[in-house]
KENU-282908 format. One line per 3 residues: their letters; for each residue x, z, y of C-alpha. Coordinates in steps of 0.1 Angstrom, whole numbers, plus 5000, padded with zeros to 4 digits. Example, Ala and Ser with C-alpha at 12.3 -4.5 7.8 and 13.67 -1.06 7.14 Angstrom:
! residues 2
AS	5123,5078,4955  5137,5071,4989
***
This chain:
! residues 641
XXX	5000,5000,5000  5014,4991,5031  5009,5027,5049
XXX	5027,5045,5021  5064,5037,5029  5060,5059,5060
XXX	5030,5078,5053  5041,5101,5025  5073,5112,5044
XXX	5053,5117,5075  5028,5136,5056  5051,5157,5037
XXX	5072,5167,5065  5043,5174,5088  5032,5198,5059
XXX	5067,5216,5060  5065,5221,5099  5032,5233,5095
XXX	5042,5263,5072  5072,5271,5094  5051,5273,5126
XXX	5026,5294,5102  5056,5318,5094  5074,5319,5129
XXX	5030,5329,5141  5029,5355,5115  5062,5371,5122
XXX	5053,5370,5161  5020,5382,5153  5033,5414,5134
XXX	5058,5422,5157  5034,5424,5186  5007,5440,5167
XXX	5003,5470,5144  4981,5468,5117  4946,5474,5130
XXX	4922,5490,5104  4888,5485,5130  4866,5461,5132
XXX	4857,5448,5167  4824,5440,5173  4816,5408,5190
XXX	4780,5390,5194  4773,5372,5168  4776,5331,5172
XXX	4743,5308,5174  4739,5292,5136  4735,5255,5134
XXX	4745,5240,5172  4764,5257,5196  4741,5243,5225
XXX	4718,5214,5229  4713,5197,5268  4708,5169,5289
XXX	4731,5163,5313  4721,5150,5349  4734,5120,5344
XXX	4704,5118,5316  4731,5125,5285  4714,5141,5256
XXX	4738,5162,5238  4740,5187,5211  4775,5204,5200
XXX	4781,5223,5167  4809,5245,5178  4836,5258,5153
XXX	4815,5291,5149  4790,5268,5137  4812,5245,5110
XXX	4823,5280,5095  4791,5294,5092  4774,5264,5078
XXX	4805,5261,5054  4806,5222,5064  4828,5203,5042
XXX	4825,5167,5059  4811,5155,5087  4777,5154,5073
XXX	4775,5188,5066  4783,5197,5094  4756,5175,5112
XXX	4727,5176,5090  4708,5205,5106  4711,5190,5139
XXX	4678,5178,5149  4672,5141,5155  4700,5139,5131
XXX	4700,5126,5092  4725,5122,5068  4735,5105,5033
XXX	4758,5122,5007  4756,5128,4971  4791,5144,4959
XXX	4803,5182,4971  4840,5161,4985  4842,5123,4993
XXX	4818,5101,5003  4821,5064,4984  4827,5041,5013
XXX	4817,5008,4994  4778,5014,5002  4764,5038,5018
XXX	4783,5065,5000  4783,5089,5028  4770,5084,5063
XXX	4755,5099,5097  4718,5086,5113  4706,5090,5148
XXX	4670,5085,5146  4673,5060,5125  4705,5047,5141
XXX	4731,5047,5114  4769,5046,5104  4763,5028,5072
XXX	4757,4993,5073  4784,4966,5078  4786,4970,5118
XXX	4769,5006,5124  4753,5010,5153  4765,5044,5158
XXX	4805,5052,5166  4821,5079,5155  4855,5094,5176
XXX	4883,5116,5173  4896,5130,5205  4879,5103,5222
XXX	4898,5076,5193  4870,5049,5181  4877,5056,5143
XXX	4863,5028,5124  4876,4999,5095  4886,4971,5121
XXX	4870,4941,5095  4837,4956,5083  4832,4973,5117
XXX	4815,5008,5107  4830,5041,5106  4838,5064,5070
XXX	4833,5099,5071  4866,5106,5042  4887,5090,5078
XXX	4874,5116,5100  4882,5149,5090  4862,5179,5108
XXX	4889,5205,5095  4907,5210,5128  4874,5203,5149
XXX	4869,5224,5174  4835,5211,5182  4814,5182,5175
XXX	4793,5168,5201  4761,5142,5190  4752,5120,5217
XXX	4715,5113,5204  4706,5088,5226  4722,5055,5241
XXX	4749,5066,5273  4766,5038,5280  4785,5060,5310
XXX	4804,5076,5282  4803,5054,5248  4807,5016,5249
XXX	4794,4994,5218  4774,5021,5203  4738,5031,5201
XXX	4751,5066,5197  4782,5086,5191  4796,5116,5172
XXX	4828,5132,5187  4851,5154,5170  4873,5172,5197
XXX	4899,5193,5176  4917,5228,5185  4940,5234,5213
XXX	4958,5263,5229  4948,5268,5261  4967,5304,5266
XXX	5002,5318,5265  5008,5328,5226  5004,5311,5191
XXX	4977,5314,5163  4978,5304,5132  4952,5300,5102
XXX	4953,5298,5065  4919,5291,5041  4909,5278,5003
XXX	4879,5283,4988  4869,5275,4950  4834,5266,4939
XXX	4814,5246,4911  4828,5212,4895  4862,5225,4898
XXX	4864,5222,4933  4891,5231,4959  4890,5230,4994
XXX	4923,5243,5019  4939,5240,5051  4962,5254,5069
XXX	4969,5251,5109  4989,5266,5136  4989,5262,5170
XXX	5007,5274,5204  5016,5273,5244  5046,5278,5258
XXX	5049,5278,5291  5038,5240,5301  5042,5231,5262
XXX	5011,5230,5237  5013,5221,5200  4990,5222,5172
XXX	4994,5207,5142  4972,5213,5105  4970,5195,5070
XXX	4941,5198,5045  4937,5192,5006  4905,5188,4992
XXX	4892,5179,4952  4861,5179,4931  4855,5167,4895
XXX	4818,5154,4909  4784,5166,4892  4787,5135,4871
XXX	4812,5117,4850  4834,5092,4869  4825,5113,4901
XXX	4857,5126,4909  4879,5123,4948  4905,5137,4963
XXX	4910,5140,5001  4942,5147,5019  4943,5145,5065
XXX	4966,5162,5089  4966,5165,5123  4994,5169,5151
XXX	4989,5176,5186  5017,5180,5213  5006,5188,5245
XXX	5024,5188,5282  5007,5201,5316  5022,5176,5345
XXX	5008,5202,5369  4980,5229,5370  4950,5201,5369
XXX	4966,5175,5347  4972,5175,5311  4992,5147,5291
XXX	4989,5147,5249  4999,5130,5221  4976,5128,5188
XXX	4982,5120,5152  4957,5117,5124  4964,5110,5092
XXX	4941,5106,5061  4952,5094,5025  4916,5098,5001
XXX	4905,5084,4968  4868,5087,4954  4850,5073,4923
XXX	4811,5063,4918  4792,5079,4892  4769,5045,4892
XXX	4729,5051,4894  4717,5075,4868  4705,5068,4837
XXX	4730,5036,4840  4762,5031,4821  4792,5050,4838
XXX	4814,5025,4857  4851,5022,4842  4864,5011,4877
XXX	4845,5016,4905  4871,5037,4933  4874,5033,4971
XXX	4908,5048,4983  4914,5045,5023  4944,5054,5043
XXX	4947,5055,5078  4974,5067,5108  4959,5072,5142
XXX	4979,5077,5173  4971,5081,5207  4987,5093,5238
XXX	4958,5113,5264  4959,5123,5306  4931,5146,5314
XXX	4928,5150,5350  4904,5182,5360  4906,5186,5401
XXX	4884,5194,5429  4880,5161,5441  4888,5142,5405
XXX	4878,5146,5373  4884,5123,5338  4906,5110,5316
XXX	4928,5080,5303  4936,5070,5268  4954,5048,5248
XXX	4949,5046,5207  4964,5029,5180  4948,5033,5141
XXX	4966,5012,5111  4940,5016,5079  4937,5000,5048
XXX	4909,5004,5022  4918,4992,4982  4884,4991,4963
XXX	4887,4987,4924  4853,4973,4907  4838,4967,4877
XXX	4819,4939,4892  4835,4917,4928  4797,4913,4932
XXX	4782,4941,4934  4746,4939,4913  4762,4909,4890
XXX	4772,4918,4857  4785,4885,4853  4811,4890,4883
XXX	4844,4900,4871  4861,4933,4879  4891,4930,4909
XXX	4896,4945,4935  4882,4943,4973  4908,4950,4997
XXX	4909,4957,5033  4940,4957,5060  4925,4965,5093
XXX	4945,4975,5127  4924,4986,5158  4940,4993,5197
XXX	4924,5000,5230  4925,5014,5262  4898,5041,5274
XXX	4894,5054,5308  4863,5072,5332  4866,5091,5363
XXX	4841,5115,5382  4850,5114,5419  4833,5144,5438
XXX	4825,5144,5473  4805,5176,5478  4768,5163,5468
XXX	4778,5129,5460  4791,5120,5423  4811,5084,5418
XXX	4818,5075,5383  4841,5044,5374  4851,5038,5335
XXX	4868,5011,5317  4870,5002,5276  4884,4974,5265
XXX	4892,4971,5227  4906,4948,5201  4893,4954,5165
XXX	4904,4926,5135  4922,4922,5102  4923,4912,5066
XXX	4899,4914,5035  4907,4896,5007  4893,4899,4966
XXX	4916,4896,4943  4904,4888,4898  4917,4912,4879
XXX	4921,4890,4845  4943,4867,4863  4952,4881,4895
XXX	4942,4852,4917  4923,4855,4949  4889,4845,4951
XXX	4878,4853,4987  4887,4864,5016  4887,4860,5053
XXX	4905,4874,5089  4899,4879,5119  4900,4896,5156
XXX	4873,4905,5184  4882,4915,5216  4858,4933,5243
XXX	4860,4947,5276  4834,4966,5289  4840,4980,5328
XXX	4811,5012,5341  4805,5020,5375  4779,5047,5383
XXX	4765,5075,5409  4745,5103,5410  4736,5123,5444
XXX	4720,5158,5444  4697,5167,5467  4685,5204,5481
XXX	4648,5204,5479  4651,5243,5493  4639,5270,5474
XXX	4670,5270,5449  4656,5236,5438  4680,5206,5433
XXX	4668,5167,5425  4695,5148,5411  4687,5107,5409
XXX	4715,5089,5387  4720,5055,5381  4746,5033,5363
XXX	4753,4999,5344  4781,4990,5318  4784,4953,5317
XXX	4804,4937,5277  4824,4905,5283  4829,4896,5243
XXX	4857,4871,5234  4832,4858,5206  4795,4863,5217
XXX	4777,4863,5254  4782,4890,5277  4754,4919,5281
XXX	4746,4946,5304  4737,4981,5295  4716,5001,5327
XXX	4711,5036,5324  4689,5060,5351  4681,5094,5353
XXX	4668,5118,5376  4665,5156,5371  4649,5184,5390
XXX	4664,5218,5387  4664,5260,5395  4681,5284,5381
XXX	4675,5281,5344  4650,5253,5343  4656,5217,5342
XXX	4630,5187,5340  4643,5155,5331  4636,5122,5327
XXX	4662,5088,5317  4664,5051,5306  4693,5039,5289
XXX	4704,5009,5271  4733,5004,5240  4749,4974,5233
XXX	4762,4969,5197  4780,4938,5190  4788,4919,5155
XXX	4821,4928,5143  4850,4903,5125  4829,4909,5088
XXX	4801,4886,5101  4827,4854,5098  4832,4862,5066
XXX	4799,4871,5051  4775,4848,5072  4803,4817,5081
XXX	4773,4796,5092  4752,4818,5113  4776,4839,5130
XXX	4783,4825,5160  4744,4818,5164  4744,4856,5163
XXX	4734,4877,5199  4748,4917,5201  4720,4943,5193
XXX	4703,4966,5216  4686,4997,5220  4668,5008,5250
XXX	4657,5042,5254  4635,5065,5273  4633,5106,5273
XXX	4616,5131,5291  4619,5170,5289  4628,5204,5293
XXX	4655,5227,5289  4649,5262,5299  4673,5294,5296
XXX	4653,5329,5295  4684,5348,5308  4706,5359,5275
XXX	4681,5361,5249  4667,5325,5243  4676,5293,5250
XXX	4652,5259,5247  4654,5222,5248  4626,5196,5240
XXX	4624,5160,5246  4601,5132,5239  4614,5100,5233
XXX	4609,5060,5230  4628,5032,5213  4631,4997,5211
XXX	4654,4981,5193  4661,4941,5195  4679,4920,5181
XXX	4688,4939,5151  4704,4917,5128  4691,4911,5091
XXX	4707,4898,5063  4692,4867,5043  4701,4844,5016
XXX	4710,4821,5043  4731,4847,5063  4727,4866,5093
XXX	4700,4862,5117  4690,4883,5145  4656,4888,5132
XXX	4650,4924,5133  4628,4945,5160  4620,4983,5159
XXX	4598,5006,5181  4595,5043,5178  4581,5076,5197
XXX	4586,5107,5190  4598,5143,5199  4627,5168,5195
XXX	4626,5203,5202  4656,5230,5196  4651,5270,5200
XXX	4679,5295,5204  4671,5332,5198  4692,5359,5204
XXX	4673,5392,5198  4704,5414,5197  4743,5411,5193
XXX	4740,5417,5157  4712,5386,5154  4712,5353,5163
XXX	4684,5325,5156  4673,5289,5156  4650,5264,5146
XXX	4643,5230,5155  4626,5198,5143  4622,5159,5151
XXX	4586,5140,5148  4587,5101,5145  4565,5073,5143
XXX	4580,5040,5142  4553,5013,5152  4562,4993,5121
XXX	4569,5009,5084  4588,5017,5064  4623,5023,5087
XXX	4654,5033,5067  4668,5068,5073  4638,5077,5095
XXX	4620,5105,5080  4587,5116,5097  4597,5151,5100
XXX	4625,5175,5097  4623,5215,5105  4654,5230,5105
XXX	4661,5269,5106  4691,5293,5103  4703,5328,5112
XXX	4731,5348,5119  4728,5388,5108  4760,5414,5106
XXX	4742,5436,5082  4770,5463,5088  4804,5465,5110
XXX	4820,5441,5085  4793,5421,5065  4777,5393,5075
XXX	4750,5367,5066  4739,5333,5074  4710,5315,5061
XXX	4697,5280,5067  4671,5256,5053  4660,5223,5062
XXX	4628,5207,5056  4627,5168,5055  4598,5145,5049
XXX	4596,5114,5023  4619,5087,5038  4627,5051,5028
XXX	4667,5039,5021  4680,5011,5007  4693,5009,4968
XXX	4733,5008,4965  4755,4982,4949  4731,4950,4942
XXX	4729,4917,4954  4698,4924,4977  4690,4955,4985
XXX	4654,4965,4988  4636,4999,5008  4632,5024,4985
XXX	4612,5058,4989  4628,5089,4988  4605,5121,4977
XXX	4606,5151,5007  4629,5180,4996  4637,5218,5012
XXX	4672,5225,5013  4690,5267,5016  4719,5275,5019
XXX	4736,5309,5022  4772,5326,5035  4778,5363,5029
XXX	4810,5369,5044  4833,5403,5045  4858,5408,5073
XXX	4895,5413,5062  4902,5439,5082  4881,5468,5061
XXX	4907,5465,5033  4938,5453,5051  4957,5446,5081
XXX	4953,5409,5081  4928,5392,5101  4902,5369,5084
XXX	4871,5371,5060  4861,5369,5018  4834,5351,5018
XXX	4808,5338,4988  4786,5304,5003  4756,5287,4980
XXX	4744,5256,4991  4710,5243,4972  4697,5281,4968
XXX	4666,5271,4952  4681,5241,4927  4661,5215,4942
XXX	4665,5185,4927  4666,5157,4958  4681,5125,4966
XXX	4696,5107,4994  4700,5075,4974  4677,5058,4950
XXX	4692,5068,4914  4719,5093,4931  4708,5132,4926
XXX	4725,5161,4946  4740,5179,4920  4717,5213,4924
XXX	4726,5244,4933  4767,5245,4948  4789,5275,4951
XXX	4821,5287,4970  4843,5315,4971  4872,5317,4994
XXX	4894,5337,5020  4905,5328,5055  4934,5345,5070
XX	4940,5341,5108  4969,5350,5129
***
């Protein structure tokens, strides 16, 4: 594999400064510290999201925080997101999700990261992080293990996500304050499956570093369902002055993970989808009174090597091979907030160049069979401004507006509005937005569809919200919104290729509640309603009620408890020739952490901690023919420094 002559080494000795940062933090830590045999009491963190709001600029956010992750035990990305309201997900192994079809994925109202070409982007640090050919994101690239928050942009914002319908960011840990940390975890649970990580971070003086590797394995529910994930993560950080911040990021992921096949069907013999992938960019985050923003530059190199029983997936008469992918993706990112007192101007500029190789190779003879390459460029300038006004009273009227206009080096330009305005006191806020997301075809659609791509126009989405978001001081927090869709120009596969046949329209509402009755308990519940004008709509249940709760029982223990309620749903069926909508039966899901702190039996810092996902055994699928495996367990220690 072409990453591997510099990966491994990179890897390996990434790993070896990891555990010496790890030492030097626990030796510093014990020199400065005696042991400490009390347990400080702190409030207790929101379960599920950290905060849910829309921005006056009309952005409608929700962040899961790194309280949250822990507490929800998240694994992967969609773990870690399927509680959100408004949010739906795809999985059906405890590690790895199968990138050759659907395997593992992330919805946004129906919006997904599946398909050939998602509409939604998902982003490290502000890094697109997506295969360059087949244009879509896969959640085994994107680790969540350093994360120290993930923020869901639910509707279209084209003033902070170009080419997207939607976006999931994954912003990962840095030291902000003099002093180092360090942090050390593995749990064990069902199937014979491991998770661990270790990290360390620290600031000195102007420097910052932070740097983390993670191992992950699972034998699968099922025979043939094994994978095995490795990442790491380096961060080196310099401030330039007090408001300005330079950084370089690595990300690094080297996975493997096999298909069990539908059930009930014969297990495959081949059937595995290994990725690797090296991700640098360098970051300037400017935070001053007058000027606000940032600039980045990103480079990924990634290559995916699919063994199959069958090159075409469906035909049993198509010979096993392999599908391979070589991908390389680079661009420039840049957005600015200029303040002048009431007045906001915002400028932003994306430009980026996505393209490679995917080729199939015969096994029986080694001969290629198919293949194609490629490379799309876009640039996509933003300017925008927002201007609040004093009504009197403590009241504040903010009226935004913006555009983003595409210039695509294969397909006609497009323009993507947006408008808000947003009256505000105190706690309450009323708000109302339009916004539109462009999504264009990516290099895959010259392959698959030679004859109708360039007939092909870019996809879009506009969307409309109103609502509230209302803070009752410190003990509850809400934020509902009603919502409409249209989608056009959503492209459709045929036996003839690509078309842009597809339309969509959809209402609906969202509605998150945060309780906190006491330091020792913390609440929240939420749930999505939606009625698309036309049925069925993949990945866009009806309902979903989510729940969960934070309780210290005593000084040291603690519980959480979640559950989500989802409605019947339609998806499509994996790995055949033409995939058909297929309904999915409703399903409850509970989960459970019961977690002792360290610090009652030792002087280290951390918590034991037991975590069941599936309580109640339900039997449930995501995918036609592709169970959850029932009820999962965990057992594992984290140690913090």
């Amino acid at each position: 594999m072409k990453l591997q002559k510099f990966k491994k080494p990179l890897l390996a000795a990434l790993g070896a400064g990891l555990l010496s940062a790890t030492a030097q933090t626990t030796t510093n830590t014990a020199t400065a510290r005696a042991p400490e045999t009390k347990v400080e009491i702190e409030v207790v963190a929101s379960p599920v999201t950290q905060l849910e709001q829309t921005a006056p600029d009309g952005a409608n956010r929700a962040v899961v925080g790194r309280d949250q992750l822990e507490r929800l035990s998240a694994t992967d990305l969609p773990t870690a997101l399927r509680h959100v309201p408004g949010v739906s997900i795809s999985r059906y192994s405890p590690v790895g999700a199968y990138g050759g079809a659907q395997g593992g994925s992330v919805y946004l109202r129906g919006a997904g990261t599946a398909r050939p070409g998602g509409e939604v982007r998902i982003y490290s640090d502000g890094v697109p992080r997506e295969s360059g050919v087949w244009s879509h994101p896969l959640m085994d690239i994107v680790s969540i293990d350093f994360a120290e928050r993930i923020t869901v942009a639910k509707n279209p914002q084209p003033q902070h996500y170009a080419g997207t319908f939607g976006a999931v960011d994954v912003e990962t840990r840095r030291r902000l304050s003099e002093g180092h940390e360090g942090e050390l975890s593995a749990a064990y649970g069902r199937f014979n499956t491991l998770i661990s990580s270790a990290s360390a971070g620290g600031k000195i003086d102007l420097f910052d570093y932070y740097a983390g590797a993670a191992y992950k394995y699972s034998e699968g529910a099922r025979a043939h369902g094994e994978a095995e994930l490795r990442s790491a993560f380096a961060r080196a950080g310099w401030d330039l002055s007090p408001d300005d911040h330079l950084s370089y990021l690595f990300h690094a992921t080297d996975n493997w993970v096999r298909d069990p096949g539908p059930k009930g069907g014969p297990v495959p013999q081949r059937d595995q989808f290994d990725t690797e992938t090296a991700t640098h960019a360098v970051r300037l985050d400017t935070h001053r009174d007058r000027v606000q923003g940032y600039t980045l530059l990103y480079y990924e190199d990634g290559e995916i090597r699919w063994h199959k029983d069958h090159l075409t997936d469906g035909v049993l008469a198509s010979p096993p091979g392999y599908s391979n992918t070589d991908w390389d993706n680079y661009g420039f990112r840049s957005s600015y907030d200029i303040l002048l007192d009431r007045l906001t101007l915002t400028g932003a500029l994306d430009t980026w160049s996505e393209g490679g190789e995917t080729w199939n190779i015969r096994e029986r003879d080694n001969q290629r069979v198919w293949g194609y390459n490629g490379r799309f460029f876009t640039t996509a300038p933003y300017l925008g401004a927002r201007y609040a006004f004093d009504l009197g009273r403590d009241w504040t009227l903010t009226p935004s507006a913006g555009a983003r206009h595409y210039v695509s080096s294969e397909f006609d330009n497009e323009t993507a509005p947006c408008a808000a305005l947003t009256l505000a006191r105190d706690d309450l806020s009323l708000f109302v937005s339009h916004a539109r997301g462009v999504h264009y075809p990516g290099v895959y659609i010259r392959g698959v569809s030679p004859s109708t791509w360039r007939t092909l126009e870019a996809e879009t989405l506009d969307t409309t919200e109103a609502g509230v978001q209302v803070e009752m001081g410190e003990r509850a927090a809400l934020h509902a919104t009603l919502f409409h869709t249209e989608v056009e120009n959503r492209m459709d596969a045929t036996s003839a290729g690509y078309f842009n046949t597809g339309e969509m329209k959809a209402q609906g509402a969202e509605v998150s509640l945060h309780l906190y009755p006491s330091k020792d308990l913390t609440l929240f519940t939420g749930g999505t309603y939606t009625d698309p004008e036309s049925h069925p709509v993949s990945r866009m249940p009806e309902a979903t009620f989510t729940a969960g709760g934070s309780y210290r029982i005593t000084r040291a223990v603690r519980c959480d408890l979640d559950a989500e309620y989802v409605t019947s749903q339609y998806a499509y069926g994996m790995r055949t020739v033409n995939p058909a909508l297929e309904k999915l039966d409703d399903y409850l899901a509970v989960n459970t952490r019961l977690s002792l702190d360290l610090r009652t039996l030792c002087a280290l810092h951390g918590e034991l901690y037991v975590a069941v996902e599936n309580l109640t055994n339900r039997h449930y699928e995501y995918f036609p023919g592709y169970p959850m495996p029932g009820i999962m367990w965990y057992t594992g220690m984290k140690v913090t420094f």
